[in-house]
N, CA and C atoms as a LAMMPS dump frame, in Angstrom:
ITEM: TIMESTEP
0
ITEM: NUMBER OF ATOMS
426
ITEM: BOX BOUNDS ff ff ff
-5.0000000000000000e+02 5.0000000000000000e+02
-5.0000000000000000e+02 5.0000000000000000e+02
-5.0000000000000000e+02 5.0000000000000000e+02
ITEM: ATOMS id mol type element x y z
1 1 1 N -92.283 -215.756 54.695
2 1 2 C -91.702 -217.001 54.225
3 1 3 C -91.441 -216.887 52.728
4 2 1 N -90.458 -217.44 52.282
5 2 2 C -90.088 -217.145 51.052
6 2 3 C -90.059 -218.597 50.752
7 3 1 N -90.307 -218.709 49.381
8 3 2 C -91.098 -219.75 48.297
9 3 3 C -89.79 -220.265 47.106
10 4 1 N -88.703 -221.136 47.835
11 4 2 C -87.652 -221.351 47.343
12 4 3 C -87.817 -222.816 46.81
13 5 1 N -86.392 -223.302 45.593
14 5 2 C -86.756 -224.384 45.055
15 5 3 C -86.105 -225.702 45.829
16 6 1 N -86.511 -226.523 45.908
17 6 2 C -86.586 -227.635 46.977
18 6 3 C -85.199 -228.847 46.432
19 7 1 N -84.108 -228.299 47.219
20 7 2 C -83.131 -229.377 47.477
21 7 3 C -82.981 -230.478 48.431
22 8 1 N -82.875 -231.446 47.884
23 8 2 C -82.634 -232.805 49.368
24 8 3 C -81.193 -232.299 50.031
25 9 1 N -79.918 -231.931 49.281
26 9 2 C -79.116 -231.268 50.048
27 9 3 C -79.508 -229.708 50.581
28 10 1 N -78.449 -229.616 51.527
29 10 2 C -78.428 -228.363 52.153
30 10 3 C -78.511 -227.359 50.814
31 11 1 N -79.247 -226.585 50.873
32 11 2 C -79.636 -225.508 49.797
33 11 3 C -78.027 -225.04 49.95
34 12 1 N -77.297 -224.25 50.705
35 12 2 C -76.185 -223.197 50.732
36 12 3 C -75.248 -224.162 50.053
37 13 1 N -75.267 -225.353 50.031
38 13 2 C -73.806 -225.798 48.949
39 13 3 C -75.035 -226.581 47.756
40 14 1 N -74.533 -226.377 46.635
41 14 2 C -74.946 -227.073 45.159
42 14 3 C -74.25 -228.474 45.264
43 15 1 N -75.32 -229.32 44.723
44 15 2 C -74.937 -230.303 44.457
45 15 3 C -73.837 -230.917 43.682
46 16 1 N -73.395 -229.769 42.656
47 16 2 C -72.221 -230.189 41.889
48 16 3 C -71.469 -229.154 42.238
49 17 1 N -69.858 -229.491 42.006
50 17 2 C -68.787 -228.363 42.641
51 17 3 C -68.967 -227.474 41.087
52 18 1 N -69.439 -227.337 40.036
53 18 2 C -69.148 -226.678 39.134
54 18 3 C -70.764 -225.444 39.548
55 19 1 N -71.548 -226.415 40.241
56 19 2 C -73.081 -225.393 40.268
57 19 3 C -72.215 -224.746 41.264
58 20 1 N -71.723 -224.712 42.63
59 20 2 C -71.135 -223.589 43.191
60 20 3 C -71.173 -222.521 42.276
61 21 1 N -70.262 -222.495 41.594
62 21 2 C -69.108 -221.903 40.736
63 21 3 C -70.647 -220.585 39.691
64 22 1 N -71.596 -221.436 39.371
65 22 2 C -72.567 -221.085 38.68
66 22 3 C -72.833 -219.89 39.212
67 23 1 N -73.208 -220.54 40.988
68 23 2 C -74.208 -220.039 41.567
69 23 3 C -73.609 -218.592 42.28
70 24 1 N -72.131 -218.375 42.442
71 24 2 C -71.295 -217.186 42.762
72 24 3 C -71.544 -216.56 41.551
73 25 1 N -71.069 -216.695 40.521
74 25 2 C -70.545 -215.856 39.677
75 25 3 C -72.061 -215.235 39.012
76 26 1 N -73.442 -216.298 38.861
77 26 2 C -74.416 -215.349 38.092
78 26 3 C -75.178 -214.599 39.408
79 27 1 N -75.276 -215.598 40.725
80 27 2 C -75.53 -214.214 41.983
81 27 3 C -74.426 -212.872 41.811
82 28 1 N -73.362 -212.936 41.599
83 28 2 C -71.986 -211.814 42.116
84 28 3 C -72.325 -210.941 40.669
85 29 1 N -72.844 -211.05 39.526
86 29 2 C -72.746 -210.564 38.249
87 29 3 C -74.105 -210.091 37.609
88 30 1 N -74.927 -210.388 38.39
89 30 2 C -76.266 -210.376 38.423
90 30 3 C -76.372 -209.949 36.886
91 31 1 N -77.1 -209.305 36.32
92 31 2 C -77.724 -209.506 34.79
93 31 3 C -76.428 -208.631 33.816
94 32 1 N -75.47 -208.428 33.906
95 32 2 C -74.447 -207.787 33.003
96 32 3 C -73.885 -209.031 32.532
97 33 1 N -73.706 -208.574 31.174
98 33 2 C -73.097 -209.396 30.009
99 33 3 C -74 -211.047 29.873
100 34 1 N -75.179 -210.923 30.6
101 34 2 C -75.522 -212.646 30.51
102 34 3 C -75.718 -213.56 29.079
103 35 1 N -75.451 -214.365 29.009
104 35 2 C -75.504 -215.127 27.539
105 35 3 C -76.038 -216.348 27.895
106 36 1 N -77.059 -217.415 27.095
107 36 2 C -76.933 -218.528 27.156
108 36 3 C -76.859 -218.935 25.811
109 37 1 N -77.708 -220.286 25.786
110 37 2 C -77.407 -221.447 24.602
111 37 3 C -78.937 -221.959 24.602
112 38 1 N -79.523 -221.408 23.78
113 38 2 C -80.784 -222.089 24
114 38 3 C -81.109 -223.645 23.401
115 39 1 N -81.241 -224.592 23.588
116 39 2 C -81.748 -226.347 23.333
117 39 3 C -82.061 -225.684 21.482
118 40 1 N -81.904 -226.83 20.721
119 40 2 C -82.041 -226.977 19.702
120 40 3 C -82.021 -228.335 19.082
121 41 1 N -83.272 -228.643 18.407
122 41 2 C -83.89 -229.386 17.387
123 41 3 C -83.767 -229.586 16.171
124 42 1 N -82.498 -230.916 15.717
125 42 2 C -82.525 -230.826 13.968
126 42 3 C -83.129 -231.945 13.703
127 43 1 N -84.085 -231.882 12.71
128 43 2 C -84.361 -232.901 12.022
129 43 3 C -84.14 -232.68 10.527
130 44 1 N -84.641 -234.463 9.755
131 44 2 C -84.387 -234.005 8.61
132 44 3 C -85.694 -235.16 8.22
133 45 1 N -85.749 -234.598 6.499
134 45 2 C -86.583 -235.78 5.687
135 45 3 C -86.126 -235.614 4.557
136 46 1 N -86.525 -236.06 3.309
137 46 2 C -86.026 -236.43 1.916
138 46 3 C -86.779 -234.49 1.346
139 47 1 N -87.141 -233.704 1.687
140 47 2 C -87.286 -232.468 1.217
141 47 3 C -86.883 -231.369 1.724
142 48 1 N -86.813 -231.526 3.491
143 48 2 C -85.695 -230.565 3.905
144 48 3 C -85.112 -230.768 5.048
145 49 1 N -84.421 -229.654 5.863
146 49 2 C -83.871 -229.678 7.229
147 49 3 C -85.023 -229.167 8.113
148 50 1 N -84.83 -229.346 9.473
149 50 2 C -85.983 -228.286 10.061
150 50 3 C -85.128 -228.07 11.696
151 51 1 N -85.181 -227.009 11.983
152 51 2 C -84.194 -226.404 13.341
153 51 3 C -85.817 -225.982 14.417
154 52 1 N -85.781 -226.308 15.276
155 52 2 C -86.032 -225.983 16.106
156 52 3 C -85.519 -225.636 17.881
157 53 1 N -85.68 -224.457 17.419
158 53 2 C -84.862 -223.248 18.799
159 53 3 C -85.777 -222.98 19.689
160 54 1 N -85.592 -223.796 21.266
161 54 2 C -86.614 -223.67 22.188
162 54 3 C -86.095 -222.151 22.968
163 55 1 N -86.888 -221.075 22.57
164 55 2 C -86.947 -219.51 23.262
165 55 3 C -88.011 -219.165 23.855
166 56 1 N -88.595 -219.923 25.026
167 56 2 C -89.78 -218.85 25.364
168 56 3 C -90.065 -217.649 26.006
169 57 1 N -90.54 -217.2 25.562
170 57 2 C -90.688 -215.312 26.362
171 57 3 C -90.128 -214.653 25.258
172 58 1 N -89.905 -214.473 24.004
173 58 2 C -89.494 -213.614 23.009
174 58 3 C -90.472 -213.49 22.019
175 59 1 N -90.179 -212.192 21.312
176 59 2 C -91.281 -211.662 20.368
177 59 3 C -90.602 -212.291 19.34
178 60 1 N -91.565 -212.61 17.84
179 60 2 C -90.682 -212.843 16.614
180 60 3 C -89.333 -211.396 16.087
181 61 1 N -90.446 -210.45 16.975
182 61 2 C -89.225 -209.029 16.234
183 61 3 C -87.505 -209.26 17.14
184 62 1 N -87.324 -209.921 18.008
185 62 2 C -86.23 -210.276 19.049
186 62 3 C -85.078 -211.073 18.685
187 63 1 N -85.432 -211.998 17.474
188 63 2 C -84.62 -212.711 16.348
189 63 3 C -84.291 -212.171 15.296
190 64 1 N -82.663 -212.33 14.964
191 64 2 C -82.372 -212.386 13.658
192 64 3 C -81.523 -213.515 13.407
193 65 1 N -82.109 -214.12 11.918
194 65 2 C -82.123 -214.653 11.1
195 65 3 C -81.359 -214.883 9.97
196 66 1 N -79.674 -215.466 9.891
197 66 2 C -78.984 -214.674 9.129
198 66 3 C -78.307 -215.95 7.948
199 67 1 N -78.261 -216.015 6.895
200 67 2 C -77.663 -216.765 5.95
201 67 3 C -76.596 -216.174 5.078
202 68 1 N -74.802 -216.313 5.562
203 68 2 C -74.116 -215.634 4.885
204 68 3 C -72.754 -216.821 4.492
205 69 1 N -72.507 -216.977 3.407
206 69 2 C -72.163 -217.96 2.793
207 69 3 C -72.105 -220.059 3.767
208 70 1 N -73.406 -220.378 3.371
209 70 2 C -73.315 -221.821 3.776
210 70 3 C -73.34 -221.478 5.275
211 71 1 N -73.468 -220.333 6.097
212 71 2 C -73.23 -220.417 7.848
213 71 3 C -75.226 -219.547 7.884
214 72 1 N -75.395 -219.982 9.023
215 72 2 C -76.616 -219.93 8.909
216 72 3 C -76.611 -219.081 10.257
217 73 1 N -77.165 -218.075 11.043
218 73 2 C -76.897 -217.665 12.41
219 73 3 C -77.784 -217.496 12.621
220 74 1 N -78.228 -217.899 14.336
221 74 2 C -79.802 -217.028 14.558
222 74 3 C -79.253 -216.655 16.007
223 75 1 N -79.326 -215.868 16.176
224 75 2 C -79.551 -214.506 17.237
225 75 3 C -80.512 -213.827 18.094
226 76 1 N -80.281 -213.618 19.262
227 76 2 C -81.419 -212.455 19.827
228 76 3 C -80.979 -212.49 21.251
229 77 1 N -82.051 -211.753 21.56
230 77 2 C -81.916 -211.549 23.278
231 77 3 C -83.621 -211.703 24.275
232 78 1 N -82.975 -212.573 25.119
233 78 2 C -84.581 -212.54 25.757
234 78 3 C -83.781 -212.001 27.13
235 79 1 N -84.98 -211.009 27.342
236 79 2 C -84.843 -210.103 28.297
237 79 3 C -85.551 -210.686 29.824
238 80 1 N -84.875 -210.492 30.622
239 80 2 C -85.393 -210.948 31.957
240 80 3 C -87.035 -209.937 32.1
241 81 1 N -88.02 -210.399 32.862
242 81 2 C -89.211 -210.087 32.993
243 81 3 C -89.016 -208.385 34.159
244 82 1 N -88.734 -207.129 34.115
245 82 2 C -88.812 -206.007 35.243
246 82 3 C -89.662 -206.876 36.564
247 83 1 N -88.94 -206.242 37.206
248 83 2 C -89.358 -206.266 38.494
249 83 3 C -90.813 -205.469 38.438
250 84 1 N -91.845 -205.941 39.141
251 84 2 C -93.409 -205.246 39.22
252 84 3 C -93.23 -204.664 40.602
253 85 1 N -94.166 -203.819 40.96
254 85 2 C -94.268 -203.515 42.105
255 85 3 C -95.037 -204.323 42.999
256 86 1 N -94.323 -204.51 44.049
257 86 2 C -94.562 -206.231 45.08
258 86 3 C -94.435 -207.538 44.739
259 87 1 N -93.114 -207.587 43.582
260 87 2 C -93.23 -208.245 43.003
261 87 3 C -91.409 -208.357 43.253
262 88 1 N -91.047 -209.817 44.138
263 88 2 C -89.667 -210.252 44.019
264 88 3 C -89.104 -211.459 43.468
265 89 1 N -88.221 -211.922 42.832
266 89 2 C -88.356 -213.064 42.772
267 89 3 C -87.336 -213.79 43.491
268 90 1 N -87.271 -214.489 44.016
269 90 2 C -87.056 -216.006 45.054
270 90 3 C -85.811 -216.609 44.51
271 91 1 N -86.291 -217.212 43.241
272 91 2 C -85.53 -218.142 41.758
273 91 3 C -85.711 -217.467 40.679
274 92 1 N -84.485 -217.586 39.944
275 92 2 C -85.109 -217.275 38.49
276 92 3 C -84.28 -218.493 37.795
277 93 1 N -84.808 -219.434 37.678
278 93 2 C -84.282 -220.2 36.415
279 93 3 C -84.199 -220.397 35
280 94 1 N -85.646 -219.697 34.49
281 94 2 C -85.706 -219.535 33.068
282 94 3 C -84.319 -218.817 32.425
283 95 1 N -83.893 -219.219 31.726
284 95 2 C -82.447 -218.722 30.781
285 95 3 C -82.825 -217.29 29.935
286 96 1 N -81.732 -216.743 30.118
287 96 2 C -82.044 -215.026 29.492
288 96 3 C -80.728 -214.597 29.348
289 97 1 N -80.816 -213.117 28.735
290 97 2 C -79.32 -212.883 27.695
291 97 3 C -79.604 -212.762 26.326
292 98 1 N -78.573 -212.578 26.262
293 98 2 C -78.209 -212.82 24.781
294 98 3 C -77.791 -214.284 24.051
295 99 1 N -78.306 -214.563 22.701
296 99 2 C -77.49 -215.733 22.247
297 99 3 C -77.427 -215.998 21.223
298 100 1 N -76.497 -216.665 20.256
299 100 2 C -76.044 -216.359 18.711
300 100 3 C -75.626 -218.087 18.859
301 101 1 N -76.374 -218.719 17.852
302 101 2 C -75.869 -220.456 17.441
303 101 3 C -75.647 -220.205 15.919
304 102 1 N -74.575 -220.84 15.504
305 102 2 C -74.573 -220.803 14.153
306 102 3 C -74.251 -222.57 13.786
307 103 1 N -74.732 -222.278 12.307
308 103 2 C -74.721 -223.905 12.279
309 103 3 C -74.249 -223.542 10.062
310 104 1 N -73.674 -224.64 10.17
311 104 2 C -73.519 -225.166 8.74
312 104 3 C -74.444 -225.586 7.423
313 105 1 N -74.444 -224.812 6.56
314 105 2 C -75.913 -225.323 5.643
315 105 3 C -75.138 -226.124 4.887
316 106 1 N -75.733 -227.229 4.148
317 106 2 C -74.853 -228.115 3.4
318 106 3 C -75.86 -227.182 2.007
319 107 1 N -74.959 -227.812 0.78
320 107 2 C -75.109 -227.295 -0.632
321 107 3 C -76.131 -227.804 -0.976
322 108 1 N -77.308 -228.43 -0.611
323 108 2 C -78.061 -228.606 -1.57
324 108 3 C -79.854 -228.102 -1.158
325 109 1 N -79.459 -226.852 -0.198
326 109 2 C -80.379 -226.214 0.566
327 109 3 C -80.899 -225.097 -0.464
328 110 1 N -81.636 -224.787 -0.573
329 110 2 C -82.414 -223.714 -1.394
330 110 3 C -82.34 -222.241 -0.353
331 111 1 N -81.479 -221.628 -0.49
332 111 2 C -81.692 -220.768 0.653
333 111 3 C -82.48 -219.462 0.106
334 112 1 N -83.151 -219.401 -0.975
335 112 2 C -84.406 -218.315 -1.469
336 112 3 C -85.305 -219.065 -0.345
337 113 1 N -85.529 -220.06 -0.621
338 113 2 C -86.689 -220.683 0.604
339 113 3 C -86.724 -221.12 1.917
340 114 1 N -86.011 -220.767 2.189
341 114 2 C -85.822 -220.729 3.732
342 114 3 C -86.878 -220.087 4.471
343 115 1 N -86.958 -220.85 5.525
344 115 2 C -88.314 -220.113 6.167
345 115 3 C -88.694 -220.246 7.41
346 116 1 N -88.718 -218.967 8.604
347 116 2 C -89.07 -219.404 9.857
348 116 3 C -90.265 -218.377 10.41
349 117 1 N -90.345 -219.369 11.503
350 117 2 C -91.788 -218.952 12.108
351 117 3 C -91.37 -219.248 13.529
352 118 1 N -91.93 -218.415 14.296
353 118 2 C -92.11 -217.979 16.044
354 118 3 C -93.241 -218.631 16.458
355 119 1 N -93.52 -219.452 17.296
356 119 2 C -95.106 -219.746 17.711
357 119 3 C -94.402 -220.957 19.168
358 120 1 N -95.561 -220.463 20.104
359 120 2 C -95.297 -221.129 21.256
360 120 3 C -94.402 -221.388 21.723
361 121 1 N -93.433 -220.148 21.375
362 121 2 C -92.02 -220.478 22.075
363 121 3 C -90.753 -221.437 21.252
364 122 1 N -90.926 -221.711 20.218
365 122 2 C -90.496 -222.043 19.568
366 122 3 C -89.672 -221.327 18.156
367 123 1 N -88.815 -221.495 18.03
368 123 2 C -88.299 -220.624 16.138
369 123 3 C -87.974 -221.858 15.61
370 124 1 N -89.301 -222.1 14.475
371 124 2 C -88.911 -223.066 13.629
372 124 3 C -88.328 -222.653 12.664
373 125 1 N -87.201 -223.254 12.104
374 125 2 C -86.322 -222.587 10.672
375 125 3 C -86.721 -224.104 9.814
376 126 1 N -87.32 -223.522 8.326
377 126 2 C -87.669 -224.731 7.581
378 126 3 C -86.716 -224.722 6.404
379 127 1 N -85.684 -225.458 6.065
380 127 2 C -84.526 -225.16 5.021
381 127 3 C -85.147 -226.255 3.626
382 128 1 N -85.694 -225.943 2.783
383 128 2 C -86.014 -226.669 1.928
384 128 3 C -84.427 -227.34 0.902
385 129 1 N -84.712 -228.549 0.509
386 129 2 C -83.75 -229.251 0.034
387 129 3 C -84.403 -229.019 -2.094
388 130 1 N -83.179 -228.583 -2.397
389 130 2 C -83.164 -228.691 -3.634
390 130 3 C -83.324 -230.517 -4.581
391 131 1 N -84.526 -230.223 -4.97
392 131 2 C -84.818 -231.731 -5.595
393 131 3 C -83.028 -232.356 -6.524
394 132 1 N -83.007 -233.711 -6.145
395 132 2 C -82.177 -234.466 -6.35
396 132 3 C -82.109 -234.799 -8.274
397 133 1 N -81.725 -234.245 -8.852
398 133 2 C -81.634 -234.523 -9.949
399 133 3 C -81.195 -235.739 -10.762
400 134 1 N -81.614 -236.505 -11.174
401 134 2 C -81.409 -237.691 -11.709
402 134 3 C -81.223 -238.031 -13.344
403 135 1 N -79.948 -237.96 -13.364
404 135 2 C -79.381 -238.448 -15.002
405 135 3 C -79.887 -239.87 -15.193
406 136 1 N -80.474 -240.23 -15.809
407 136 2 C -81.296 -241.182 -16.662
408 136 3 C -81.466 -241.009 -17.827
409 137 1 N -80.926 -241.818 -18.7
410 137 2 C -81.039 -242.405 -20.115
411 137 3 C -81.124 -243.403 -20.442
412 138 1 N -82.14 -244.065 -21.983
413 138 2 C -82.326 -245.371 -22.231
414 138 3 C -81.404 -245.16 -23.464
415 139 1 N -80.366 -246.468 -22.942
416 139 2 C -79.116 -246.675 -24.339
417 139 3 C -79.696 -247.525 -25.112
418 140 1 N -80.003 -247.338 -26.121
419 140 2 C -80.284 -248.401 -27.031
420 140 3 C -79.386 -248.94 -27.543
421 141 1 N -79.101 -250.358 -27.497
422 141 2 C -78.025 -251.378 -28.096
423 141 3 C -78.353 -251.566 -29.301
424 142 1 N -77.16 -251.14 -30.066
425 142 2 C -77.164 -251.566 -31.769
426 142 3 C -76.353 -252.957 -32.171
């Protein structure tokens, strides 16, 4: 008996006419050329940006990290898990491939300080914001 994932429709047609379409072409193509898009997290506060890139199953060495004028790129590849011996799999849904997001730094990012970290599946990128400079002077009225 094999240990498949549980549709209320008939498993052999997808619920959406585009999952068909999914479900031929990454069965018919099996792991050549695969790419995805991994989920991503921007926030912000009054000191910086912060990106968070949901990748789990990758080493920190599997990313690169790239800042080349104001375009910011992060890159890598998570590799599908080898087959073990007695070991098939059923489903594979976890996302794998290759994948490259690039995103826009605005000008007032410090990019000497830029800074990311790998942990729990996560690549946090921390973009520190260059303090806001404030022209202030007291005019004295004559």
């Amino acid at each position: 008996m094999k240990l498949v994932k549980y549709n209320q429709l008939d498993p052999m047609f997808p619920s959406t006419f585009g999952g068909f379409f999914d479900k031929f072409f990454n069965e018919s193509l099996g792991e050549v050329n695969r790419k995805f898009s991994p989920a991503v997290d921007i926030s912000e506060d009054d000191s910086q940006f912060e990106l968070q890139v949901m990748v789990p199953g990758m080493k920190k060495q599997d990313f690169k990290v790239d800042l080349t004028d104001g375009r910011l790129t992060i890159s890598g590849e998570r590799k599908v898990e080898e087959k073990k011996e007695g070991k098939n799999f059923h489903s594979l849904e976890s996302q794998f491939g290759a994948f490259s997001r690039v995103f826009y730094v605005p000008d007032n990012v410090q990019a000497d300080k830029i800074e990311a970290v790998y942990e729990d599946g996560i690549l946090k990128i921390t973009l520190p914001k260059a303090e806001k400079k404030v022209n202030k002077a007291l005019i004295e009225v004559k």
